[in-house]
MOPAC internal coordinates of N, CA, C and O (Angstrom, degrees):
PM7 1SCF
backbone

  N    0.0000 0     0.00 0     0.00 0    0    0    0
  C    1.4456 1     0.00 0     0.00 0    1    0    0
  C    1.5333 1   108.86 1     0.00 0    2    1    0
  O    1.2310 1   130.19 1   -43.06 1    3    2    1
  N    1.4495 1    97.95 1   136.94 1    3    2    1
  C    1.6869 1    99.73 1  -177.30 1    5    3    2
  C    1.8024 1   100.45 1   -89.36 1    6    5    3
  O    1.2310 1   128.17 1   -39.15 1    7    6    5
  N    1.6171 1   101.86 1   140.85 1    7    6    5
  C    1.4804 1    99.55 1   169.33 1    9    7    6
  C    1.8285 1   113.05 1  -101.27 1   10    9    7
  O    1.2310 1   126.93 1   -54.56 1   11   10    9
  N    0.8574 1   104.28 1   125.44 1   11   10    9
  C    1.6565 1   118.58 1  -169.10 1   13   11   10
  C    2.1000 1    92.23 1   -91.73 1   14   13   11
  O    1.2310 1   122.85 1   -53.81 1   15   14   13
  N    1.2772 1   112.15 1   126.19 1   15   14   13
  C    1.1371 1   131.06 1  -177.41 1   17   15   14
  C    1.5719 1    94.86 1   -99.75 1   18   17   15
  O    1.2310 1   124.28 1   -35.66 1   19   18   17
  N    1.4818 1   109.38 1   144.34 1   19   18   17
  C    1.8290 1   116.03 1   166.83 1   21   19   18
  C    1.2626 1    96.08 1   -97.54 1   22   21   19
  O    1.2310 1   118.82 1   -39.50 1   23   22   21
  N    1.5127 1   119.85 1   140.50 1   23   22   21
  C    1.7888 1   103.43 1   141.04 1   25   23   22
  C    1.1963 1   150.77 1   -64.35 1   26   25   23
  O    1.2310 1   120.88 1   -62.79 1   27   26   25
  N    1.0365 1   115.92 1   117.21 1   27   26   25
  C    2.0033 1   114.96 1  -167.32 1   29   27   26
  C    1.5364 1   100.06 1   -38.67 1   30   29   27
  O    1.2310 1   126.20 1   -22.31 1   31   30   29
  N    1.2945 1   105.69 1   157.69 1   31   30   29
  C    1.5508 1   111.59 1   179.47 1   33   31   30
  C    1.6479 1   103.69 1   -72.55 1   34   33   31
  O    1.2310 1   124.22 1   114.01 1   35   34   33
  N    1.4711 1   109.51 1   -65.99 1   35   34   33
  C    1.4986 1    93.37 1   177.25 1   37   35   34
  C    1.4198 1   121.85 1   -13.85 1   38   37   35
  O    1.2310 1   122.50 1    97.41 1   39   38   37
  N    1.6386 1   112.82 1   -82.59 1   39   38   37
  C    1.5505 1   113.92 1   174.55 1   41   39   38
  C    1.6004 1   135.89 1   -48.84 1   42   41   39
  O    1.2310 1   132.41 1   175.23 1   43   42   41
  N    1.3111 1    93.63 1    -4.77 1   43   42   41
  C    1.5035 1   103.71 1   161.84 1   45   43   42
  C    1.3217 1   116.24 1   -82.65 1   46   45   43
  O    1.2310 1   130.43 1   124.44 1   47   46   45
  N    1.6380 1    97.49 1   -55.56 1   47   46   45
  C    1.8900 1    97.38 1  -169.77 1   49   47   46
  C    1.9449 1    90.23 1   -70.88 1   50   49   47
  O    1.2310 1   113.61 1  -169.48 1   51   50   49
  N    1.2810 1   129.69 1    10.52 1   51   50   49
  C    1.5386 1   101.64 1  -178.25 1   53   51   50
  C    1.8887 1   102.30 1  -101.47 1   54   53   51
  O    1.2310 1   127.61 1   151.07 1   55   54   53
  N    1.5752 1   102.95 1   -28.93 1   55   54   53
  C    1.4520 1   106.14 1   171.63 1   57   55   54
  C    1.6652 1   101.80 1   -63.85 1   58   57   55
  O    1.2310 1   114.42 1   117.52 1   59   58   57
  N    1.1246 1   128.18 1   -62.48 1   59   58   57
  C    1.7238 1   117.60 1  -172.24 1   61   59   58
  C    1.4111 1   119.95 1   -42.12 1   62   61   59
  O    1.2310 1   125.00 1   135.07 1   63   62   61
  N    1.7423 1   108.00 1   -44.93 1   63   62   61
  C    1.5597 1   128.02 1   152.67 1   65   63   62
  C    1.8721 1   116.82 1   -30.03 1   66   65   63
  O    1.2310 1   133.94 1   122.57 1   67   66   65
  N    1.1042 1    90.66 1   -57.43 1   67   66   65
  C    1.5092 1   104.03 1  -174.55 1   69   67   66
  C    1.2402 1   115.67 1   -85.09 1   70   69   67
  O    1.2310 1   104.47 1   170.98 1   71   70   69
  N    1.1470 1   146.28 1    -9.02 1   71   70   69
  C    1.4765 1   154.89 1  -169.92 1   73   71   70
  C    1.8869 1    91.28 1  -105.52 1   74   73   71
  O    1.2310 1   129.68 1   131.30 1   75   74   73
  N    1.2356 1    98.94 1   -48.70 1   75   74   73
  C    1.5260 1    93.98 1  -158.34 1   77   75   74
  C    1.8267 1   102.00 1   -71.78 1   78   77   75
  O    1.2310 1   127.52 1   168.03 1   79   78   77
  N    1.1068 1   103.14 1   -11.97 1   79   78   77
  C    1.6018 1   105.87 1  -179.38 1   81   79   78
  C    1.3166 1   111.41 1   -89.92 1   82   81   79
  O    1.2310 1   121.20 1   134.85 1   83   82   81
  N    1.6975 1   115.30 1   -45.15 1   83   82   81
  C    1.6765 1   107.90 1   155.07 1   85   83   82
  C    1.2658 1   136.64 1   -30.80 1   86   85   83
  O    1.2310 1   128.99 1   129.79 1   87   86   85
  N    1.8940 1   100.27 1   -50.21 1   87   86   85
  C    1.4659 1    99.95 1   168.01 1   89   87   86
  C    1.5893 1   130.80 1   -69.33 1   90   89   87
  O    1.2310 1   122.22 1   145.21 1   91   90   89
  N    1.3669 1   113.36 1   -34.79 1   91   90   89
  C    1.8129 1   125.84 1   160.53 1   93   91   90
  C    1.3669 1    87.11 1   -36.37 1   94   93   91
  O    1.2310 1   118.47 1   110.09 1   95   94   93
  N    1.1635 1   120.52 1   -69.91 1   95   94   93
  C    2.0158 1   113.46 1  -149.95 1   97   95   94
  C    1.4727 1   108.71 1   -64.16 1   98   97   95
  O    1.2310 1   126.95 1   139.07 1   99   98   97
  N    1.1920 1   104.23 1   -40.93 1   99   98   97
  C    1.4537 1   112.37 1  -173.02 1  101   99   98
  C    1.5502 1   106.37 1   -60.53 1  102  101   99
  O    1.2310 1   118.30 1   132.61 1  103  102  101
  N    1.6466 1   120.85 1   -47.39 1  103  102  101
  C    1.6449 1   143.00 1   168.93 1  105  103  102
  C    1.9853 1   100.02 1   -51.25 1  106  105  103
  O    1.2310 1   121.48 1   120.90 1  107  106  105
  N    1.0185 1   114.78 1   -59.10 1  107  106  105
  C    1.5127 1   122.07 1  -153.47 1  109  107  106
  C    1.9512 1    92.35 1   -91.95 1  110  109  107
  O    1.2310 1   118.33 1   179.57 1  111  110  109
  N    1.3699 1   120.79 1    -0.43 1  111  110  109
  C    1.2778 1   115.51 1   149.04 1  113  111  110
  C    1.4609 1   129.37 1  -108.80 1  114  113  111
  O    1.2310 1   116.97 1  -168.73 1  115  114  113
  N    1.2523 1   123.37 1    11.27 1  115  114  113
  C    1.5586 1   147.38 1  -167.53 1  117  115  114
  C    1.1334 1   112.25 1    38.96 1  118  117  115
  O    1.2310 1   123.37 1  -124.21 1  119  118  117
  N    1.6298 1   111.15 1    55.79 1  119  118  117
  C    1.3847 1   103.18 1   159.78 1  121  119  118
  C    1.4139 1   101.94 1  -125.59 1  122  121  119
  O    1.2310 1   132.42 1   -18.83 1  123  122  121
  N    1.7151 1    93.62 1   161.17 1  123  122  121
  C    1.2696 1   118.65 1  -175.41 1  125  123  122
  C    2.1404 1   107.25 1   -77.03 1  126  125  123
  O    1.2310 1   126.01 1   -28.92 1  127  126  125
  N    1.4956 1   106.06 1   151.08 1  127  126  125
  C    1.3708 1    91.12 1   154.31 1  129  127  126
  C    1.4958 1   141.46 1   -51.24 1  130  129  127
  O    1.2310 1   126.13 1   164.29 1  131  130  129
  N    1.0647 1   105.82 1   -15.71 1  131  130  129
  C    1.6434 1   109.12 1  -162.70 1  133  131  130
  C    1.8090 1    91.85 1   -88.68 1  134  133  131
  O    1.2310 1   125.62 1   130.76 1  135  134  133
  N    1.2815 1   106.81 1   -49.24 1  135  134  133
  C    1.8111 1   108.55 1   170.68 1  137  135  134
  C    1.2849 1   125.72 1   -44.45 1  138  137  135
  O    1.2310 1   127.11 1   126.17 1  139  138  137
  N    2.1284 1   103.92 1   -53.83 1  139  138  137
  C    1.1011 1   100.33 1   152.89 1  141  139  138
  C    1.7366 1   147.76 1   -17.91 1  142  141  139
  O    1.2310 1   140.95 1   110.02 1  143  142  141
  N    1.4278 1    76.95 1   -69.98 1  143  142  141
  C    1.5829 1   104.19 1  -156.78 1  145  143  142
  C    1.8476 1   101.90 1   -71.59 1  146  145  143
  O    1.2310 1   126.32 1   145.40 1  147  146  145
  N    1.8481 1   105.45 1   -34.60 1  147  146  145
  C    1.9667 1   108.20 1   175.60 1  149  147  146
  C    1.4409 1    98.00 1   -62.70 1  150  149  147
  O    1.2310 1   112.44 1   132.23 1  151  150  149
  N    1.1166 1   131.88 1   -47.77 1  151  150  149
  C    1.7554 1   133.46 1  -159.85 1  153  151  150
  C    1.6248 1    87.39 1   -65.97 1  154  153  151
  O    1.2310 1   120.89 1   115.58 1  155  154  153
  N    1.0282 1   115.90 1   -64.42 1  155  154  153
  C    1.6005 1   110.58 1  -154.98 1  157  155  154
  C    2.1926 1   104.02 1   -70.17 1  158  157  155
  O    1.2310 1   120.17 1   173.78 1  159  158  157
  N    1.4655 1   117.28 1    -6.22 1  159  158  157
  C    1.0203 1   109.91 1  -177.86 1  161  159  158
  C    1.5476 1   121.79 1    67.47 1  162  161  159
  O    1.2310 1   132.36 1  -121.74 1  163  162  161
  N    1.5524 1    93.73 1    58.26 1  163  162  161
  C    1.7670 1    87.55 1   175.08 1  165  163  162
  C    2.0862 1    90.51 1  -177.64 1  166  165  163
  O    1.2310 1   123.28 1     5.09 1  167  166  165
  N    1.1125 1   111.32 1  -174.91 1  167  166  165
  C    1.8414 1   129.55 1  -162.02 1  169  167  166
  C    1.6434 1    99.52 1   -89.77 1  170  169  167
  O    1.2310 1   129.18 1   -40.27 1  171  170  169
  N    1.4937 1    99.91 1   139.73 1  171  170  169
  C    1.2230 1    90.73 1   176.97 1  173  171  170
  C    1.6212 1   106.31 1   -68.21 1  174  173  171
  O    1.2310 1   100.49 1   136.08 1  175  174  173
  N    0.8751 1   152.98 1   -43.92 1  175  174  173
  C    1.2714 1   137.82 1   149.52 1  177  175  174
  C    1.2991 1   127.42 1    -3.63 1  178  177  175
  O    1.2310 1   120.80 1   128.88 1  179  178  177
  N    1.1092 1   116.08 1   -51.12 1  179  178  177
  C    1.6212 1   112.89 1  -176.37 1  181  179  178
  C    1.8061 1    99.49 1   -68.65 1  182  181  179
  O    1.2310 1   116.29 1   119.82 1  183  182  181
  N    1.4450 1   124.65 1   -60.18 1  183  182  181
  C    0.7778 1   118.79 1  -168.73 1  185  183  182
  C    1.8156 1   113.88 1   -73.01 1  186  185  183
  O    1.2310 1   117.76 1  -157.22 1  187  186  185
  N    0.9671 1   121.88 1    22.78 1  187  186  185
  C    1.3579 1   150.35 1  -175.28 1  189  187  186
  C    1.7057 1   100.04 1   -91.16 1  190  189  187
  O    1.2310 1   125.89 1   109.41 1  191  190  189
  N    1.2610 1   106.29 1   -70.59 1  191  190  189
  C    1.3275 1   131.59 1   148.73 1  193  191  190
  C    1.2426 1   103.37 1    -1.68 1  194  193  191
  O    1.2310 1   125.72 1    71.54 1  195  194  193
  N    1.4279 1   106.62 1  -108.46 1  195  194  193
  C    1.5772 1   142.34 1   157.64 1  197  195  194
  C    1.5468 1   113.42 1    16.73 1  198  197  195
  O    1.2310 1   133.54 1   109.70 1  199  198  197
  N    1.5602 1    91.43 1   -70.30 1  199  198  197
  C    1.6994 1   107.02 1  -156.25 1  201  199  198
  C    1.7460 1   100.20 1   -91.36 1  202  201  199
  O    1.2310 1   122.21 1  -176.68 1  203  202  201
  N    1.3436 1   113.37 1     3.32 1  203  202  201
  C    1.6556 1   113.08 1  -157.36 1  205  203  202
  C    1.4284 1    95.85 1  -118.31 1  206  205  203
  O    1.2310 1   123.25 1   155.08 1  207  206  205
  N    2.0436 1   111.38 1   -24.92 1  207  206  205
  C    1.5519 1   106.50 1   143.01 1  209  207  206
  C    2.1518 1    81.07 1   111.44 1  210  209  207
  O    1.2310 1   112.19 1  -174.67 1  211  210  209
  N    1.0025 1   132.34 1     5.33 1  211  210  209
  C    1.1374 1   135.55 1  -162.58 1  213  211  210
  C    1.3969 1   108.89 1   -75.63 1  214  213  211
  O    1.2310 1   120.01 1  -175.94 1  215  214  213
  N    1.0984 1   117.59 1     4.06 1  215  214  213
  C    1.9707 1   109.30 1  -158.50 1  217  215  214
  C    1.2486 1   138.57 1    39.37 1  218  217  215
  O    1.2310 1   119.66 1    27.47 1  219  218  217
  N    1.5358 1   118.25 1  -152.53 1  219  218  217
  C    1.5535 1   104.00 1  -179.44 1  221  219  218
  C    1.5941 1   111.06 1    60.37 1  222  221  219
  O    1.2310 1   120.73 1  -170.27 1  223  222  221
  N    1.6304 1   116.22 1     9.73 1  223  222  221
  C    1.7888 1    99.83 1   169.72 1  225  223  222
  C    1.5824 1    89.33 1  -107.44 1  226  225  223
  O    1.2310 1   130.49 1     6.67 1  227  226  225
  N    1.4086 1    97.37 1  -173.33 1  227  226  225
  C    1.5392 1    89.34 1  -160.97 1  229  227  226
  C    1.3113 1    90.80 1  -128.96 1  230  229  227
  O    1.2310 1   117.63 1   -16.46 1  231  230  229
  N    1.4060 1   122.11 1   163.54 1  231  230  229
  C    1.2403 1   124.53 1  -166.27 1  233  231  230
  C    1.6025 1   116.77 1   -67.56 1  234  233  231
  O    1.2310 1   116.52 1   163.57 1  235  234  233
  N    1.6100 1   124.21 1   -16.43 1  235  234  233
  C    1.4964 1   120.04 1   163.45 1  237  235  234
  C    1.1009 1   106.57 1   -68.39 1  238  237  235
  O    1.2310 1   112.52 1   135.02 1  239  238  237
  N    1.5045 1   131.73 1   -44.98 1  239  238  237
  C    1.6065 1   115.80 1  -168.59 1  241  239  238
  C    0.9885 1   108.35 1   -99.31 1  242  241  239
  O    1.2310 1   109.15 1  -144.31 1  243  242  241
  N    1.8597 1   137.93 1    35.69 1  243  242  241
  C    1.4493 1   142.38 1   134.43 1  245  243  242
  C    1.3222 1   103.40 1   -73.64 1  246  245  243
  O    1.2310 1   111.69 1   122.01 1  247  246  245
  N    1.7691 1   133.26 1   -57.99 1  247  246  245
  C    0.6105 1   127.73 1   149.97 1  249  247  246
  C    1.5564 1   171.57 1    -0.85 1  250  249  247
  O    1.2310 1   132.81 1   135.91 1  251  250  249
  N    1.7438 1    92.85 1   -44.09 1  251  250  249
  C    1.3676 1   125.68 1  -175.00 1  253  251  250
  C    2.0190 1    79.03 1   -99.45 1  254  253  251
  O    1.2310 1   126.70 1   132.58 1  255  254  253
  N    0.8552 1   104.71 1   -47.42 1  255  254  253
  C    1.4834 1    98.62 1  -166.06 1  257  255  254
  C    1.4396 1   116.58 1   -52.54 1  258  257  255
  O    1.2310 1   134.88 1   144.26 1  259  258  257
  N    1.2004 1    88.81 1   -35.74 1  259  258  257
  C    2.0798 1   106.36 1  -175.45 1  261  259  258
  C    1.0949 1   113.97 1   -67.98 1  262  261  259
  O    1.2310 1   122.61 1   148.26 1  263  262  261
  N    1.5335 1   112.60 1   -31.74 1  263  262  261
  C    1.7741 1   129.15 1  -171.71 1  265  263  262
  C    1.5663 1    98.83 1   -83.87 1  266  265  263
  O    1.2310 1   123.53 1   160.71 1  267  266  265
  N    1.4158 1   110.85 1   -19.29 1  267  266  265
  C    1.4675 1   100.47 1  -173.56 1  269  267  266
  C    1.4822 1   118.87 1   -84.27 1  270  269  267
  O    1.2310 1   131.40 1   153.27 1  271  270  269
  N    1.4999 1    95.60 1   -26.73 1  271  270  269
  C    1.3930 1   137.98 1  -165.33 1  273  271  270
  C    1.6217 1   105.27 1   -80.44 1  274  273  271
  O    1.2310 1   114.78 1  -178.70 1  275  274  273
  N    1.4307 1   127.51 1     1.30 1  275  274  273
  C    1.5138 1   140.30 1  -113.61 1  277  275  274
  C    2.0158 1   104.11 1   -34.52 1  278  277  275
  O    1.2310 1   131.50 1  -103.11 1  279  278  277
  N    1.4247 1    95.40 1    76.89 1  279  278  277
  C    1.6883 1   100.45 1   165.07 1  281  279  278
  C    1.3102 1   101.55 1  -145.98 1  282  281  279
  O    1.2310 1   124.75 1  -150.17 1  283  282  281
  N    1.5519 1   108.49 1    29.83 1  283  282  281
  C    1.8296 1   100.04 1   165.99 1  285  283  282
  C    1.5995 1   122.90 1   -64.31 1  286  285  283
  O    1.2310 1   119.90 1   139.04 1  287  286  285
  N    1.2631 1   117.79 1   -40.96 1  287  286  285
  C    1.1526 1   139.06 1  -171.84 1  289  287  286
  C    1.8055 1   101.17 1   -63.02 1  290  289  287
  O    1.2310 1   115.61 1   134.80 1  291  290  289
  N    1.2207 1   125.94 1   -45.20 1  291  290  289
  C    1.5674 1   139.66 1   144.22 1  293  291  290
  C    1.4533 1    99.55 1   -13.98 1  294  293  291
  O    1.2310 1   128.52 1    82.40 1  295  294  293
  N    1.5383 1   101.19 1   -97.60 1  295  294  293
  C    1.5048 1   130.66 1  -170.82 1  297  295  294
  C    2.0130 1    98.46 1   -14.12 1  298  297  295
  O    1.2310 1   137.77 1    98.35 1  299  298  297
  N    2.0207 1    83.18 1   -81.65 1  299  298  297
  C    1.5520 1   100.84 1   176.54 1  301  299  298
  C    1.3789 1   120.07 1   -17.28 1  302  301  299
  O    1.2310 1   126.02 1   105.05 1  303  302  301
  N    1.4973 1   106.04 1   -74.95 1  303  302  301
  C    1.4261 1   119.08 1  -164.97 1  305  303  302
  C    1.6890 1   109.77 1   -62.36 1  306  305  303
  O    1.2310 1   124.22 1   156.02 1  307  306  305
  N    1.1547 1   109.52 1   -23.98 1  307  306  305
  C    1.6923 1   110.64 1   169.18 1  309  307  306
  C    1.4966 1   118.86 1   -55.64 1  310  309  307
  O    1.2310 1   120.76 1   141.57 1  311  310  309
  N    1.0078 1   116.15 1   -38.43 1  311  310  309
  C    1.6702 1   128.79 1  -166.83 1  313  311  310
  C    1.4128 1    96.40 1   -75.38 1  314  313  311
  O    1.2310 1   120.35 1   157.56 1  315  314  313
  N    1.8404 1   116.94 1   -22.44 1  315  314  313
  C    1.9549 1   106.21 1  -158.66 1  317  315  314
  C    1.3466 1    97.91 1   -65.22 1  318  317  315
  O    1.2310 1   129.29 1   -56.26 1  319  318  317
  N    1.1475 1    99.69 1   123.74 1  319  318  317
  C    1.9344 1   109.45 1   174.37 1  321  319  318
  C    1.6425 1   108.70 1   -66.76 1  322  321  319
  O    1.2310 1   122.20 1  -169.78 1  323  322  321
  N    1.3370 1   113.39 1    10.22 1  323  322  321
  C    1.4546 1   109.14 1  -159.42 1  325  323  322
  C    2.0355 1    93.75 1  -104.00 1  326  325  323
  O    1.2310 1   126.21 1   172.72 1  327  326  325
  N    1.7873 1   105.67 1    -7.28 1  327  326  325
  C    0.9144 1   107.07 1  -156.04 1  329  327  326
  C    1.1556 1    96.43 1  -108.79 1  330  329  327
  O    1.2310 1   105.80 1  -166.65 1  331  330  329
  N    1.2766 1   143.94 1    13.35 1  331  330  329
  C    1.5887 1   159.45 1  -132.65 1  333  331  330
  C    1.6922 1    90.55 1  -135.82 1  334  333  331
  O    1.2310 1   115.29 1   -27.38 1  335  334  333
  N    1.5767 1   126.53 1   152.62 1  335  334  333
  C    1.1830 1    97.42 1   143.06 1  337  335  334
  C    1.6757 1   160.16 1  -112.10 1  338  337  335
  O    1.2310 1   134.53 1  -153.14 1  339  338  337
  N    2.0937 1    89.49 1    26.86 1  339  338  337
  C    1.3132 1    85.27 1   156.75 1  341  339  338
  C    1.6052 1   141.32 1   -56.12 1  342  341  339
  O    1.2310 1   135.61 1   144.94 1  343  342  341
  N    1.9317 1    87.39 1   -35.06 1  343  342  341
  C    1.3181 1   110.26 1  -174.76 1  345  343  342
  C    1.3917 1   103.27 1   -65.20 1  346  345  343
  O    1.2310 1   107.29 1   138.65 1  347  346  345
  N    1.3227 1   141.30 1   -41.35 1  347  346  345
  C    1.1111 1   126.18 1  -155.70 1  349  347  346
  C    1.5342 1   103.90 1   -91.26 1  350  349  347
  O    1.2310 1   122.23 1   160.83 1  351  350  349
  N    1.4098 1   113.33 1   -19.17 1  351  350  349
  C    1.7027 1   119.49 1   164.43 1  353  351  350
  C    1.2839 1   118.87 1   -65.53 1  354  353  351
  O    1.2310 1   111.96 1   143.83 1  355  354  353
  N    1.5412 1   132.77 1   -36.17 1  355  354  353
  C    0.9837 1   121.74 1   166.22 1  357  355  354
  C    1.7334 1   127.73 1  -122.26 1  358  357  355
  O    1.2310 1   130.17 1  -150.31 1  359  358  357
  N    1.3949 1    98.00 1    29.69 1  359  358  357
  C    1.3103 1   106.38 1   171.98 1  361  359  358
  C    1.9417 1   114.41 1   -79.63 1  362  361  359
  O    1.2310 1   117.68 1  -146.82 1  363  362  361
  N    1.2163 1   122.03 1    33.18 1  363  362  361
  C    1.6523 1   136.39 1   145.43 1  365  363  362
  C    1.5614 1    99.33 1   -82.19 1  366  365  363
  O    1.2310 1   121.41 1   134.82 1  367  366  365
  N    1.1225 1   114.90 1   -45.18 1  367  366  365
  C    1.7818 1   113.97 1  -164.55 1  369  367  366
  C    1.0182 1   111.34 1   -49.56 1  370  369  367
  O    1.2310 1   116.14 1   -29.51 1  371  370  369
  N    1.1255 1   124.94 1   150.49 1  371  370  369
  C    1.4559 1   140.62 1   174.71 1  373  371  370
  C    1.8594 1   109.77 1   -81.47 1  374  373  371
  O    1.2310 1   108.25 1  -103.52 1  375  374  373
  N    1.0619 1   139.55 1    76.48 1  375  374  373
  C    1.3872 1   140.80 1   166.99 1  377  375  374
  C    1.5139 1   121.94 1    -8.00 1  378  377  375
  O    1.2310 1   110.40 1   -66.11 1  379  378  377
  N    1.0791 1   135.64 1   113.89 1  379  378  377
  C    1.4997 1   144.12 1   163.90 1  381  379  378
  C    1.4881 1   119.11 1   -32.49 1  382  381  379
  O    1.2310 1   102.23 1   -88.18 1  383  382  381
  N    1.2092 1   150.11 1    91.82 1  383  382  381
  C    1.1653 1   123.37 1  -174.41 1  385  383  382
  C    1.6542 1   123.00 1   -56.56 1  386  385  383
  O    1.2310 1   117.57 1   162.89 1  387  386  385
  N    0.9599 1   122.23 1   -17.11 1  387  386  385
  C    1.8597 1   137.22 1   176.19 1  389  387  386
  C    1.5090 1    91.82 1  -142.48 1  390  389  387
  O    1.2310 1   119.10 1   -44.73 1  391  390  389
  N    1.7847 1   119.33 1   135.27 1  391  390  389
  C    0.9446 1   123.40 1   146.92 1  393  391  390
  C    1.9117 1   132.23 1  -117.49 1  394  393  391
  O    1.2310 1   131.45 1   -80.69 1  395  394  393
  N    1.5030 1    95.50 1    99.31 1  395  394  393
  C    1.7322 1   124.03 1  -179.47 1  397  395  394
  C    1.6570 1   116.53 1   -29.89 1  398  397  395
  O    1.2310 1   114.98 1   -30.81 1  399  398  397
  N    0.8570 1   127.12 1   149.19 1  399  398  397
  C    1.5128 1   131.22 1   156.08 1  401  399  398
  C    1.7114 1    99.29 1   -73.10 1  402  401  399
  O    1.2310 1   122.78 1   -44.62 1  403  402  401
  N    1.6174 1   112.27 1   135.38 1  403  402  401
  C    1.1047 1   110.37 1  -177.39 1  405  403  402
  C    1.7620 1    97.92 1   -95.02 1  406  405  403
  O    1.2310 1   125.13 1   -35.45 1  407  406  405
  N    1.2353 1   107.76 1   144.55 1  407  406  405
  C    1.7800 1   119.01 1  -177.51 1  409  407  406
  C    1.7927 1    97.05 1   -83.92 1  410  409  407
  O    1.2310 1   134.27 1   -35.85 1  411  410  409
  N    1.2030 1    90.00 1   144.15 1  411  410  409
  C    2.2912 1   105.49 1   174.90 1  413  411  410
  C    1.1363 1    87.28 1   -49.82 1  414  413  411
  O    1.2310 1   127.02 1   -23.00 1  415  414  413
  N    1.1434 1   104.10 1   157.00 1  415  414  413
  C    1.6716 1   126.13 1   166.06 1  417  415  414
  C    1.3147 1   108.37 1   -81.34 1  418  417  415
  O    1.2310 1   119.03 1   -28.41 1  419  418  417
  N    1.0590 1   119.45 1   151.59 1  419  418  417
  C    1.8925 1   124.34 1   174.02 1  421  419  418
  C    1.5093 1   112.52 1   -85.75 1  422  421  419
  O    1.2310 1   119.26 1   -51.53 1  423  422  421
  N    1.5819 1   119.01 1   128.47 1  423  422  421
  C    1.0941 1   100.97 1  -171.59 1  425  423  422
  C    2.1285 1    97.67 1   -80.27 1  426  425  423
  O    1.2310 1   125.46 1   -18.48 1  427  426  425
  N    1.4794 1   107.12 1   161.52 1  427  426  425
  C    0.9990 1    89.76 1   153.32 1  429  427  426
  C    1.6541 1   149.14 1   -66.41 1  430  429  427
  O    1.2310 1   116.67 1   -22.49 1  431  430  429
  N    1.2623 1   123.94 1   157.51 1  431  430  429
  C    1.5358 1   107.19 1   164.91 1  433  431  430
  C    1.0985 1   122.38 1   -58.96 1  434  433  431
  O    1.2310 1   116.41 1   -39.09 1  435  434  433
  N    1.6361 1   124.43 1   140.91 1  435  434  433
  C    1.3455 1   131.62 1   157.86 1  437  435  434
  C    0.9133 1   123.55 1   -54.70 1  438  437  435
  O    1.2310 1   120.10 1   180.00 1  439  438  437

């Protein structure tokens, strides 16, 4: 049996979020979808997708879109955890190379 996953709402309302801002950039740089969509190398459909917030694109052709869009480098630099300020609180630390699920503690015996 196949298990069929829903998308959490958050990640829904953040794709509609994100599509609808693709299209602003794409609008507030006067290009058309079809320009869009040749620069970035893919159907206007896909990027149809994209801007309408639907999912199922994959993170290269968000990507390709952003580069077309030229605010990938934006996008990128948003994610640097170094720019956050956990990151910048514990960016002295030395990084984990693998990070484990930690196991319950045992209580002691009575």
């Amino acid at each position: 049996m196949v298990e069929t996953r829903t998308t959490p709402i958050p990640v829904r309302r953040a794709l509609r979020e994100l599509g609808t801002d693709v299209q602003t950039w794409r609008k507030l740089l006067g290009l058309t979808a079809a320009q869009v969509a040749d620069r970035a190398g893919m159907s206007r459909a896909t990027l149809h997708k994209l801007e309408s917030g639907q999912g199922g694109v994959s993170l290269e052709t968000a990507l390709r879109v952003f580069r077309a869009l030229g605010i990938m480098d934006i996008v990128v630099e948003s994610a640097d955890p170094y720019r956050s300020d956990i990151g910048r609180l514990r960016s002295e630390e030395v990084l984990p190379q693998r990070v484990r699920q930690s196991q319950p503690k045992k209580q002691a015996d009575v």
